[in-house]
C-alpha positions in Angstrom: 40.3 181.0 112.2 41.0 178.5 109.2 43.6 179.9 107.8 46.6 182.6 107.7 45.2 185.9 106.8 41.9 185.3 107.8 39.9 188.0 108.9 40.0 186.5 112.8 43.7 186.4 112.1 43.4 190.4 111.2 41.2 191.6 113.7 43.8 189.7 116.4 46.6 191.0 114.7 44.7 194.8 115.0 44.3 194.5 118.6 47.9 193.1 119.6 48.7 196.7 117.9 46.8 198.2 120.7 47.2 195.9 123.6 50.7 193.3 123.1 49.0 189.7 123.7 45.1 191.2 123.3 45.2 189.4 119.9 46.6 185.9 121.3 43.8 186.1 123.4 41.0 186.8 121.4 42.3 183.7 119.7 42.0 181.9 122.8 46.0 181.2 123.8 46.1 182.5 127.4 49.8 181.4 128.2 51.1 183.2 124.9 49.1 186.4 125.8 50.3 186.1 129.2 53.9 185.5 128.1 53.7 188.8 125.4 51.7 191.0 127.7 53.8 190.3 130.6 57.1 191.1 128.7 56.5 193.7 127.0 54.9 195.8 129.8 57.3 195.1 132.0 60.4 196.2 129.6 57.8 199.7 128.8 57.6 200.2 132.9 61.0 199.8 133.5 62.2 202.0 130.5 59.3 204.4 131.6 60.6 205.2 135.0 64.5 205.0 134.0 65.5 202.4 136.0 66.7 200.2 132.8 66.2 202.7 130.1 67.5 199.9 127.5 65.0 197.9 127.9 62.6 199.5 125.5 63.8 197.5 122.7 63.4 194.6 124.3 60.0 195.8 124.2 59.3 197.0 121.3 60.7 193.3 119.5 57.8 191.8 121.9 55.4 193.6 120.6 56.3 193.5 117.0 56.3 189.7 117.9 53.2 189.4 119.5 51.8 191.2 116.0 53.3 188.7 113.7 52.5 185.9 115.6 48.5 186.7 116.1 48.3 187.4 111.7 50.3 183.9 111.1 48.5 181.7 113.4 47.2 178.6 112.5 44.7 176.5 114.6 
């Protein structure tokens, strides 16, 4: 990855759309993908079974992070 909006940088971005925190880890930063896989599955179970329905958007701003922050990295 040398730079932002390198292909590495696309291709991790492409798979945090699939997986939150797949990208991070392709890239190899295992805390961050921790951190956004942990999050944002945990706010998508709890809105799944309605226990804290609001917590989807929670979610869905991990996510979005987790996106962004895979296509903007800089090693």
């Amino acid at each position: 990855m040398s730079q932002q909006g390198s292909g590495g940088n696309v291709i991790a971005a492409i798979c945090n759309v699939f997986i939150p925190g797949l990208g991070q880890l392709v890239q190899g930063r295992i805390l961050r993908a921790l951190m956004f896989f942990v999050v944002a599955t945990v706010c998508y179970a709890l809105a799944a079974t309605v226990i804290l329905i609001f917590l989807w958007p929670v979610g869905v701003i991990f996510h979005i992070w987790s996106i962004i922050d895979a296509a903007r990295y800089r090693s």
